[in-house]
N, CA and C atoms as a LAMMPS dump frame, in Angstrom:
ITEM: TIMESTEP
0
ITEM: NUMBER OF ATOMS
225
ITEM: BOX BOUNDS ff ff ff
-5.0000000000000000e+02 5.0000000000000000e+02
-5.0000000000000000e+02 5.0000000000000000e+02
-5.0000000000000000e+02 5.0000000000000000e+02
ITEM: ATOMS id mol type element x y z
1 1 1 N 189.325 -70.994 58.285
2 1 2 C 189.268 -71.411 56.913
3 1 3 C 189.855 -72.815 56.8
4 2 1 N 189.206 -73.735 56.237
5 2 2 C 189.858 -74.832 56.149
6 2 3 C 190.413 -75.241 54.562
7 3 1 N 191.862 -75.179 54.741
8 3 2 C 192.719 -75.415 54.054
9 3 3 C 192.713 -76.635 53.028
10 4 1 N 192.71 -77.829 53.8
11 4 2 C 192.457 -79.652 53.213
12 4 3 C 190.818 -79.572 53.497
13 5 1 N 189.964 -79.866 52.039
14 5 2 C 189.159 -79.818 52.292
15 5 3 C 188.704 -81.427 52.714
16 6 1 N 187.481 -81.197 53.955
17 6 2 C 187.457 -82.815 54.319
18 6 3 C 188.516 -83.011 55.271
19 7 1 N 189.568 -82.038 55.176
20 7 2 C 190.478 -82.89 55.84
21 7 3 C 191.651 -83.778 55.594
22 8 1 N 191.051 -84.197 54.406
23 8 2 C 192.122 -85.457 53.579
24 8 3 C 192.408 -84.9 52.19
25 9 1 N 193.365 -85.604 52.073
26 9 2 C 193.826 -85.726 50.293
27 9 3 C 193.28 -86.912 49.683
28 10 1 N 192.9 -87.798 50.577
29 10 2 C 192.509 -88.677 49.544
30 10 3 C 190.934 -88.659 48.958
31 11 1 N 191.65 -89.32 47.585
32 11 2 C 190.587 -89.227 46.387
33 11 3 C 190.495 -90.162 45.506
34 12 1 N 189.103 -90.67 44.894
35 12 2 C 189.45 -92.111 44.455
36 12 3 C 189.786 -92.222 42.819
37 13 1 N 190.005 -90.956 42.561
38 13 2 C 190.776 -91.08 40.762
39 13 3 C 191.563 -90.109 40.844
40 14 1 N 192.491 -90.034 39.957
41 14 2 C 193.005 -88.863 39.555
42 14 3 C 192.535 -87.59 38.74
43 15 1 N 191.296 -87.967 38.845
44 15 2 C 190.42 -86.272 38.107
45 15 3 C 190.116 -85.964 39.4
46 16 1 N 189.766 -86.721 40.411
47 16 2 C 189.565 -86.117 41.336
48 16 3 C 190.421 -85.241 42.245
49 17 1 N 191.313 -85.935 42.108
50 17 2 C 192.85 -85.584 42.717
51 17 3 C 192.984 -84.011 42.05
52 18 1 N 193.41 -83.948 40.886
53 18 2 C 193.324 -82.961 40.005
54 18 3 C 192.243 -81.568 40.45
55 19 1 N 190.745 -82.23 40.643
56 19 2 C 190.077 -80.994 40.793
57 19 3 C 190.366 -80.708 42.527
58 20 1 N 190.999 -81.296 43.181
59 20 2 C 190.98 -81.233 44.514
60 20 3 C 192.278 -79.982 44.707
61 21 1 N 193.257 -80.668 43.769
62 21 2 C 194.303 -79.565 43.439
63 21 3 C 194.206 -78.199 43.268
64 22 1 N 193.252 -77.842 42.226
65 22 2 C 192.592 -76.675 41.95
66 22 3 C 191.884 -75.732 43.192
67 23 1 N 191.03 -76.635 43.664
68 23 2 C 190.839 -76.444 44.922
69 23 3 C 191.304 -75.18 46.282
70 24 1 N 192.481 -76.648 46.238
71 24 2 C 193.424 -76.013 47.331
72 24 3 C 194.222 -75 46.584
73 25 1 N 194.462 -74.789 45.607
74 25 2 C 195.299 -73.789 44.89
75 25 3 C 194.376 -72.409 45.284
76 26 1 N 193.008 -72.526 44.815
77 26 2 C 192.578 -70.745 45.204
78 26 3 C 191.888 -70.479 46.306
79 27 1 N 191.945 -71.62 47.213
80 27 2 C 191.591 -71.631 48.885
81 27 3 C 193.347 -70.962 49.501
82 28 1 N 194.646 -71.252 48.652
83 28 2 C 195.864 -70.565 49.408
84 28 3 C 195.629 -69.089 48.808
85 29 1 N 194.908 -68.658 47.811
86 29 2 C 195.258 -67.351 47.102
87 29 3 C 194.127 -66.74 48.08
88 30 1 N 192.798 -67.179 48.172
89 30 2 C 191.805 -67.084 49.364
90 30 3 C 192.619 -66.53 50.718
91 31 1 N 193.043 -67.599 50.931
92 31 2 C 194.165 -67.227 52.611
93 31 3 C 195 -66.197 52.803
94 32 1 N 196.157 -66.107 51.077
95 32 2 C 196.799 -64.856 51.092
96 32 3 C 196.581 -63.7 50.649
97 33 1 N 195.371 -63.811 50.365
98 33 2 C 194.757 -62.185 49.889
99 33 3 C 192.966 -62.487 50.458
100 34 1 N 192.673 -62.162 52.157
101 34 2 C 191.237 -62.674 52.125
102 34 3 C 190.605 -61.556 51.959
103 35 1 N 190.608 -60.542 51.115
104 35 2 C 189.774 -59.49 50.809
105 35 3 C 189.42 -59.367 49.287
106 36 1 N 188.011 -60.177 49.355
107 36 2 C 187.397 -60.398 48.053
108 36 3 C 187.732 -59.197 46.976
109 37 1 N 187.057 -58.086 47.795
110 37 2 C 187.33 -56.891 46.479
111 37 3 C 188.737 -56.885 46.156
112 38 1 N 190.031 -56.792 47.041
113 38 2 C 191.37 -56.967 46.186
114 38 3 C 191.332 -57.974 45.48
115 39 1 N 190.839 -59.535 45.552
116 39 2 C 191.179 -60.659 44.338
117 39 3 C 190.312 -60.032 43.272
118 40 1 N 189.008 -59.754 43.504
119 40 2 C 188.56 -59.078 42.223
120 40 3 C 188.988 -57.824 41.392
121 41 1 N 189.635 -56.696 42.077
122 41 2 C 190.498 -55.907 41.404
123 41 3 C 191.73 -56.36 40.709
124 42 1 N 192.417 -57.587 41.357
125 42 2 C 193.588 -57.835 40.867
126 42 3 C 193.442 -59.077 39.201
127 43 1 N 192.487 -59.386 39.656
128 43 2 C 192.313 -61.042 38.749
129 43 3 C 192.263 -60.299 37.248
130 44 1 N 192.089 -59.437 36.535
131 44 2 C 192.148 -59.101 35.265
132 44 3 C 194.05 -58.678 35.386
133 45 1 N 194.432 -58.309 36.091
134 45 2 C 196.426 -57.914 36.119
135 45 3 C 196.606 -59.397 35.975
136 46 1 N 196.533 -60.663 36.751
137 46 2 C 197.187 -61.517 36.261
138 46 3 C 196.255 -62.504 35.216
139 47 1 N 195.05 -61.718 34.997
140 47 2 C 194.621 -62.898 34.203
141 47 3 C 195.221 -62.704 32.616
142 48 1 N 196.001 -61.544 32.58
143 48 2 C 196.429 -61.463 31.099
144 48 3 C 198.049 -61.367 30.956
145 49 1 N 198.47 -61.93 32.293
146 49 2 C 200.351 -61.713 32.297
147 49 3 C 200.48 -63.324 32.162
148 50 1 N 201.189 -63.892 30.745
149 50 2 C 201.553 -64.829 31.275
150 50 3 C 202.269 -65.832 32.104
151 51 1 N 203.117 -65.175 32.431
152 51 2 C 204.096 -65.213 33.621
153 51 3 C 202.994 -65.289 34.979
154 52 1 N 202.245 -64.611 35.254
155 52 2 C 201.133 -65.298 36.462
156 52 3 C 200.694 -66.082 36.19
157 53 1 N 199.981 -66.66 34.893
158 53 2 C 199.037 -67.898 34.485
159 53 3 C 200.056 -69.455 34.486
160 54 1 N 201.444 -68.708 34.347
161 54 2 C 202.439 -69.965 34.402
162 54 3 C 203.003 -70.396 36.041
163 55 1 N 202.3 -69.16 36.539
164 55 2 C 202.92 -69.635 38.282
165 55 3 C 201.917 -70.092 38.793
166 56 1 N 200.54 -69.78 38.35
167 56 2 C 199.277 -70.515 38.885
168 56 3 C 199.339 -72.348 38.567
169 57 1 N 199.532 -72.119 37.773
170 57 2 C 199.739 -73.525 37.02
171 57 3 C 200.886 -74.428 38.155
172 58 1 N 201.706 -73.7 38.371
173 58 2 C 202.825 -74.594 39.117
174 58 3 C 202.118 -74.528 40.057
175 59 1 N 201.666 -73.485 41.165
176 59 2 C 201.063 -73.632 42.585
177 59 3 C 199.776 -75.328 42.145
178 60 1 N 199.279 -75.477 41.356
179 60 2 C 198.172 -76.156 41.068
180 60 3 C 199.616 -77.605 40.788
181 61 1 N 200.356 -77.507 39.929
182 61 2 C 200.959 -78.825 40.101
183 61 3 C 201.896 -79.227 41.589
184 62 1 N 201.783 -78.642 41.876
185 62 2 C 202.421 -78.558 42.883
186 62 3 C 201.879 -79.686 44.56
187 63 1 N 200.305 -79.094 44.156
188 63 2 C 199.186 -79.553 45.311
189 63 3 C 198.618 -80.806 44.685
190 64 1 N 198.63 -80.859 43.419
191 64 2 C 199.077 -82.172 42.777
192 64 3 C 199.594 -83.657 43.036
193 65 1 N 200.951 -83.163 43.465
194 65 2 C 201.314 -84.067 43.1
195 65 3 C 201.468 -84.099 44.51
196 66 1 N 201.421 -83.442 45.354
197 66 2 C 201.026 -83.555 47.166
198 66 3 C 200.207 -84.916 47.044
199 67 1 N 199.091 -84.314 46.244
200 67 2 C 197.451 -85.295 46.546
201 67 3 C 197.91 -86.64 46.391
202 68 1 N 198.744 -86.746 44.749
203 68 2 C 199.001 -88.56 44.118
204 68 3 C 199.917 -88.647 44.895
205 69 1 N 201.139 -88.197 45.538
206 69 2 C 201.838 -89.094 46.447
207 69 3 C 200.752 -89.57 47.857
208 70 1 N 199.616 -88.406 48.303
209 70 2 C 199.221 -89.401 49.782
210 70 3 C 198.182 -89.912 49.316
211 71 1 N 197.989 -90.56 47.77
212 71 2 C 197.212 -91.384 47.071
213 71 3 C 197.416 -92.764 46.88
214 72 1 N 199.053 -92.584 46.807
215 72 2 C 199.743 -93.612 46.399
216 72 3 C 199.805 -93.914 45.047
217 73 1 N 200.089 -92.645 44.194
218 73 2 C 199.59 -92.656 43.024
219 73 3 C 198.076 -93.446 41.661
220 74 1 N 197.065 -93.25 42.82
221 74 2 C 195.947 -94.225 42.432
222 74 3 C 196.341 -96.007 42.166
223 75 1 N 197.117 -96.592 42.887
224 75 2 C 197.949 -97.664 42.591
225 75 3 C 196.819 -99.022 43.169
């Protein structure tokens, strides 16, 4: 499974950066749960706790701000 897609983080805007984030966010949930039918049994439990929708969010800022630092913050 490849993790960095491409390989790289780099990206030439920050929407891109952003959707690249997203990305890698449910390619790690992919990795730590690779049995489709469990993400599909589970995804209605956290799709209505907000406390999961607020940790998804961090895993996603997280890979973020990975991307704009080996971006160099689009500078």
């Amino acid at each position: 499974m490849e993790l960095v897609p491409n390989n790289s983080l780099k990206t030439a805007t920050p929407q891109e950066g952003r959707e690249l984030a997203l990305k890698m966010a449910r390619l790690v949930i992919k990795a730590t749960q690779p049995d489709a039918e469990v993400r599909t049994r589970l995804r209605p439990v956290y799709a209505e706790n907000p406390d999961s929708l607020i940790v998804i969010a961090q895993v996603v800022a997280t890979e973020f701000a990975t991307i704009a630092a080996a971006n160099d913050y689009w500078r």
